[in-house]
N, C-alpha and C positions, 0 to 999 in steps of 0.2 A: 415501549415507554409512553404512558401518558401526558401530554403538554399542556399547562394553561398559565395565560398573558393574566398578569396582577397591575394595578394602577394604581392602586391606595395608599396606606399607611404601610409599612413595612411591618410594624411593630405587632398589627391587626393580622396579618396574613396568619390561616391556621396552615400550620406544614412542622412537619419533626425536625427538620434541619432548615434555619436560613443563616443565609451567607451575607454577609457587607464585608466592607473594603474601608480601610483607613490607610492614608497615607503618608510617606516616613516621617515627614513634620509633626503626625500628629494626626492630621487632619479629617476628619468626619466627612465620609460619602452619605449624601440626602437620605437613605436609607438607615444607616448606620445612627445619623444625628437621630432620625424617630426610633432606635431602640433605646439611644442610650436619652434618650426622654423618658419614654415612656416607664424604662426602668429605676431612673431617677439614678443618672451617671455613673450606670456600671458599666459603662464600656469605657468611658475618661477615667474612673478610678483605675480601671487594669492599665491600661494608660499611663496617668501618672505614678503607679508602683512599677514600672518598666516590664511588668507583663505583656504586653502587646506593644511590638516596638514600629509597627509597622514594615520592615522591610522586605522587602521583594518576594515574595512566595513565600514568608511567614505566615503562621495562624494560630489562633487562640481558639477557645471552644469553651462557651461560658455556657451554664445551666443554670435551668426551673429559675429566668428572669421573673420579677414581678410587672407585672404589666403585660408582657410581651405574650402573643399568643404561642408561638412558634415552643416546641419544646427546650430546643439549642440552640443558641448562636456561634457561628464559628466568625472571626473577624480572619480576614484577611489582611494582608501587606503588599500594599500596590508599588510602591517603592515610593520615587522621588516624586514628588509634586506635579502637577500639570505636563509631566514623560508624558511623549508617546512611545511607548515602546515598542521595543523592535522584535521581531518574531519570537527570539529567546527569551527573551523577558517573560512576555505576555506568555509563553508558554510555563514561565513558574509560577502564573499567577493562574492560569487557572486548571494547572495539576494539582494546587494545592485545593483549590474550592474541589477540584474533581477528591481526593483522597479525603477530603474532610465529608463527604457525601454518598462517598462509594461502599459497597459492603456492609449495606444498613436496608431492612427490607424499609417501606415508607415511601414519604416525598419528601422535594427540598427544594427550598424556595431561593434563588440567586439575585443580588444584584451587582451588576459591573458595569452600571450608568456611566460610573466616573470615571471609568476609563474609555468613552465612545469619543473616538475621534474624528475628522475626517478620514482617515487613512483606516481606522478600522472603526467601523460603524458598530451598531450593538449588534446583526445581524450576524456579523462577524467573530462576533466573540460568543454568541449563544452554541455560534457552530463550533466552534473550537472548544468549549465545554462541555459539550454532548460527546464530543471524539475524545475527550480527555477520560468522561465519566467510564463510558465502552473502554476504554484501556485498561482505567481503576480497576474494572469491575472483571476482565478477562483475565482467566486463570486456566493452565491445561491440565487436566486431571483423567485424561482419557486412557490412560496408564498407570494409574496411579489409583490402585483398589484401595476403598474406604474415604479416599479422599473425595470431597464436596465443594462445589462453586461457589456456592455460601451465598449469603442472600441477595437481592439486588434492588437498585430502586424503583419505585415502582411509575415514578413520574416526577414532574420537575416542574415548577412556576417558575415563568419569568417576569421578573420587578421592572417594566420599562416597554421602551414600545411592543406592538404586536411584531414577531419575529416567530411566528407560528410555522412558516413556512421555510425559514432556515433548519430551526428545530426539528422539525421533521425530517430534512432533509440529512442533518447530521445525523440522527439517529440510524437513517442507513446506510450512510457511511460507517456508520461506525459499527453495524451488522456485517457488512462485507468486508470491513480490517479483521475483526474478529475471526469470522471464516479462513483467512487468509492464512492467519496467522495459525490457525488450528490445521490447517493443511501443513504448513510448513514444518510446523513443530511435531507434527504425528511420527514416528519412526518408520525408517527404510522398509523393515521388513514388512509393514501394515501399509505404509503408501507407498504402492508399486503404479506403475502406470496402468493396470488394472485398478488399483482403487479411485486412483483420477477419474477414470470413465465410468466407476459406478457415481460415483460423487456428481460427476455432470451431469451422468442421465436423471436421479433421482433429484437435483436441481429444477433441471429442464421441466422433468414430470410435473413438479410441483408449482411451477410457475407459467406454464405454458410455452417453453420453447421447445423448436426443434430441436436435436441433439442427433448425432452421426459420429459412430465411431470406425476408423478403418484400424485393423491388425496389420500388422509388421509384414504377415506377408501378402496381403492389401497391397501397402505399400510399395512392396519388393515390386508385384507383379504389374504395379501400374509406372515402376520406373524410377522412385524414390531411391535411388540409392546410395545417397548420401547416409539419411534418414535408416537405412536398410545398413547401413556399416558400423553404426553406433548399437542400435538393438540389437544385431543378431549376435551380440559375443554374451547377453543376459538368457539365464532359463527364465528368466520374468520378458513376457511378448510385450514389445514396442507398442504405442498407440496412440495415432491423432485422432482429437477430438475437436470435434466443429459444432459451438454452438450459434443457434440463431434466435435474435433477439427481434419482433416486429413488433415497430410502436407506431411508424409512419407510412406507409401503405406501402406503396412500389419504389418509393426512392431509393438509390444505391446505398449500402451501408458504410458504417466506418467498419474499420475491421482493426483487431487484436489480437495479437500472437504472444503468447506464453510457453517460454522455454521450463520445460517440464522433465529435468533430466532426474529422479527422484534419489539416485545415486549415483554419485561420478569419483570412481577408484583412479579416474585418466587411463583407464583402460591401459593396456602397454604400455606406455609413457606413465608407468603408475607415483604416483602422488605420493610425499613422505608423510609418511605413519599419523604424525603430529596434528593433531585436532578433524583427521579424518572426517571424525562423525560430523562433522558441521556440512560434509558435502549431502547430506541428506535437504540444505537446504538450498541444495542446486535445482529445483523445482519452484521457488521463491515466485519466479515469472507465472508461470502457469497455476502458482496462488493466488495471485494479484487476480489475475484474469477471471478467475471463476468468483475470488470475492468482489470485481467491478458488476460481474453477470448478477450476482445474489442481489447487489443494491439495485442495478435496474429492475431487479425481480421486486423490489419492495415497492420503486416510486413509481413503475408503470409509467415511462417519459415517452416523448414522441419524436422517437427516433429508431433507427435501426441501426443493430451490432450485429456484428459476425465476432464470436470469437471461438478463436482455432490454440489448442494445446498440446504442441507435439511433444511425446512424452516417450522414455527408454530410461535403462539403465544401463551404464557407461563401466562395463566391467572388461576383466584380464582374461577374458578364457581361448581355448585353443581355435575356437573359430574368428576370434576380434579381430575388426582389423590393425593391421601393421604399420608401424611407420614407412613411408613408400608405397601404399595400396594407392592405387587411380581410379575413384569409384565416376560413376555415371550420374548428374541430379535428375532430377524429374525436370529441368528445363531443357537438358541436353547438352550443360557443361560440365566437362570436367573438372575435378580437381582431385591431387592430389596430398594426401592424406601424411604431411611431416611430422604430426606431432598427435597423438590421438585425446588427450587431454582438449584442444582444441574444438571438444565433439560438439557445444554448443550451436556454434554457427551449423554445423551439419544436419544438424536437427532441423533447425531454424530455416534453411535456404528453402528448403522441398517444400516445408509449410507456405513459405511465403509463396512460391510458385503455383503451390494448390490453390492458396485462396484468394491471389489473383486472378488467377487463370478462371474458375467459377463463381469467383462475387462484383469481379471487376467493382473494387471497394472506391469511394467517395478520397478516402484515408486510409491509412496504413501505420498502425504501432505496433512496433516489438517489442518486448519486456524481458528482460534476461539478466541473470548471473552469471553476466559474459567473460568478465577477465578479470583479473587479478592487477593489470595493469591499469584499468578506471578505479580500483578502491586504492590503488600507488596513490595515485593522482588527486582522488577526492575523498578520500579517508572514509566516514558513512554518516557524514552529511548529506552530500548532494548527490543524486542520480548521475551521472551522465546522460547529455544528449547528444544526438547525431541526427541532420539532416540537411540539405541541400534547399528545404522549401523555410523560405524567411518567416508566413504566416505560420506555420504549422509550429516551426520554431517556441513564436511567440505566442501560440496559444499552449502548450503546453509546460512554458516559463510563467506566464499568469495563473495558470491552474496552481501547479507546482506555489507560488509564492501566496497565493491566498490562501491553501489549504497549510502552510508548513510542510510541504509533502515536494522539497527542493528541488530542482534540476542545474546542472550546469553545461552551456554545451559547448562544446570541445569539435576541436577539425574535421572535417572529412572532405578537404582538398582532394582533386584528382592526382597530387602531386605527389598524394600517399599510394598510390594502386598498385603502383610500378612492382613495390616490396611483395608485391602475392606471384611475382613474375614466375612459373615453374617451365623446368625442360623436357615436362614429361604429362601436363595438362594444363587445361586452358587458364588453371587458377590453382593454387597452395593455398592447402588452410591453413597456415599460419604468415606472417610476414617477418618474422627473425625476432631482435631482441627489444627494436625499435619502438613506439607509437604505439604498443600493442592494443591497446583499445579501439582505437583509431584504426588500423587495420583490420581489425574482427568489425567494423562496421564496417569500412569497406568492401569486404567480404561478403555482407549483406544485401551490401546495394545495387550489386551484378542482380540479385533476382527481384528487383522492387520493379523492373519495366518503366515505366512516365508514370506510377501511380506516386501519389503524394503519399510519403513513407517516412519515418523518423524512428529511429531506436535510442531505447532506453536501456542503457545498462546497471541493474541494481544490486552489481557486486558485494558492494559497500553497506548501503542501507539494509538491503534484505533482512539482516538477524545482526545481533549482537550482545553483546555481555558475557559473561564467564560462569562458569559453574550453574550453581541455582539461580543466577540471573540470565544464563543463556535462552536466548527467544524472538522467534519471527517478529519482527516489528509488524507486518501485515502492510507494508510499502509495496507500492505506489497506487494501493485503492485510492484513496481518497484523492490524488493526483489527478487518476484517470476516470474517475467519474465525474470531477468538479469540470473537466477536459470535455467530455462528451453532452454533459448537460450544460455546459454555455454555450454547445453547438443548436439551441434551440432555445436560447432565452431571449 
């Protein structure tokens, strides 16, 4: 997508679609007052016939003004007067500029001056516009023969300061939700942990990183056996993938982990019937992570990533394991195996061990649709977080709250460990009926070493909606890019 900063008259700007904001009083945003001049008050006329009432994520879409270069104007509804609004709001405010603008080949010209506050600056709202317009405009059709993506915009002016470089920056954001979410939404039988690692390599290819995939029995033979207890009950072959992102020379990397289970029946401990198909989006993590890798692939930042995607599918077959197996990790703890629905963290631990053990990372994120007991808890607003490091905490609470892309974090007292206590290895994957989330992080944290490490559980957010609105939101990209590129601003 195309960007250019406007300073002028609104009413002068040439673009197919521009956007102003009137507010619920009534009230004419600077831009708005030069259309409905230059048109000689056709935007106060809709106004006073209560066509345009102003309120909250309302819009109007008046045409062929006189005066006005633009071809259409669409008025927005900022709500109440001199609001700053709060994440929700300003998110009905500019899904509505996003759907008044989406799905239209062309440009379109925005102003949201009048909503620039301290607390959200224009910078701020250009980015949240750009990620709104990428959601407008994102549709999966990759299944769906005859069906077309239909056209898109071709660029965007913005009315107000230069914000050139927010703009840009959302725009790959909002490339990498999009992947994400095309990952997640694709079908079981099409995204197998094989199709992840074509998917990363031809990434990698494309962008210049390294990429490394090890097979299941890779795995097996190097000691993974947790990792080795989850795949081996699939004829679809297990597989971690490690990509490597250099933007800053030799410095230690951050690193991210994406749980990449592409199907999860709960193996033995098999799952009831009832909305099954959504475990296709038990790979949600290891979406996230490859669409954070594609936006570093677009801004070329200067930094370094590792990210690792350990990937299987979580089926019932005669070789799976059992509730009661005692498998071996690739760190040399035990644990056994009470509940095989639990297979996330198992996947999860060996990764983390591997890419400790050879990145000795900076940082450490894990990304998963880990329990059912963090979306109890946080319904699919907010992420869960987990970590013992107060900074790390807080920088991924700031990301999370500037992007809309939530977190909330939740315990992982030592106070909880005790619950993994087993009589038969060093650790239980599960910890009973208790805490549950809270223990599937604990669980984690036996293989984090002193590395500064925090998990994100994105049970909740991952997907949501019902029937023909079911679909990967593409969470927690913009999270965990906003997270890694403040690490160098």
């Amino acid at each position: 997508m195309e960007f250019q900063i406007y300073t002028g008259n609104a009413a002068a700007v040439t673009t197919d679609t521009l956007v102003v904001t009137i507010d619920a009083d009534g009230a004419l945003s600077e831009a708005a007052k030069a259309v409905d001049t230059a048109s000689g008050g056709a935007i106060q006329a809709r106004i006073d016939a209560k066509d345009a009432s102003g309120a909250l994520g309302s819009s109007i879409t008046l045409y062929g003004l006189n005066g006005v270069s633009a071809d259409r104007v669409v008025v927005v509804g900022a709500g109440e007067a001199n609001a700053t609004l709060n994440a929700v709001e300003a998110n009905k405010v500019v899904t509505a500029a996003a759907k008044a603008i989406s799905g239209k080949a062309g440009t379109a010209a925005i102003d949201l001056t009048a909503l620039t506050s301290v607390n959200r600056p224009q910078a701020w709202w250009a980015e949240q516009l750009v990620l709104a317009v990428h959601g407008a405009e994102y549709k999966f059709i990759a299944t769906l023969p005859g069906k077309e993506a239909g056209p898109k915009l071709d660029g965007i002016t913005w009315i107000g300061d230069d914000v050139t470089s927010a703009l840009v920056v959302a725009d790959a954001k909002g490339l990498g939700t999009s992947y994400a979410k095309e990952l997640g939404n694709m079908p079981p039988n099409i995204c197998t942990p094989a199709y992840l690692a074509e998917q990363a390599e031809q990434l990698s290819a494309a962008a210049g990183f390294t990429c490394k995939v090890y097979d299941e029995k890779e795995m097996e033979e190097m000691g993974a056996g947790a990792f080795y207890s989850v795949s081996k009950g699939s004829s679809e072959p297990g597989k971690v993938i490690i990509m490597e992102y250099k933007g800053a020379g030799d410095e230690a990397p951050h690193m991210l982990v994406g749980k990449g289970i592409t199907f999860d029946t709960g193996g033995i401990s098999l799952k009831p019937g009832a909305k099954m198909d959504e475990m296709k989006y038990d790979m949600c993590g290891a979406a996230s992570v490859l669409g954070t890798m594609k936006t570093l692939a677009e801004l070329k930042p200067a930094i370094n990533v590792v990210a690792i995607i350990t990937s299987a599918e979580n089926m019932p077959a005669g070789d799976a394991s059992k509730p009661g197996d005692v498998v071996t990790t690739l760190s040399g703890q035990t644990v056994e195996i009470l509940n095989t629905d639990a297979e996330g963290r198992l996947v999860l631990c060996d990764a983390l061990t591997l890419g400790i053990r050879d990145y000795k990372p900076q940082t450490c994120v894990d990304i998963a649709t880990l329990t059912g007991a963090c979306m109890a808890a946080l319904g699919k607003v907010n992420s869960g977080l987990f970590t013992n490091d107060e900074d790390l905490a807080e920088e991924l609470t700031s990301a999370g709250l500037y992007t809309n892309d939530r977190v909330w974090r939740l315990p992982l007292e030592d106070d909880y460990q005790s619950l993994l206590d087993s009589n038969f290895a060093d650790i239980a994957n599960i910890g009973g009926p208790l805490a549950g989330a809270t223990t599937a992080a604990c669980f984690l944290s036996r293989f984090t070493q002193d590395t500064r490490w925090a998990h994100v559980d994105i049970a909740g957010p991952a997907w949501g909606g019902d029937g023909t609105s079911k679909g990967a939101s593409g969470r927690p990209v913009p999270l965990l890019t906003t997270y890694l590129l403040n690490k160098i601003a």
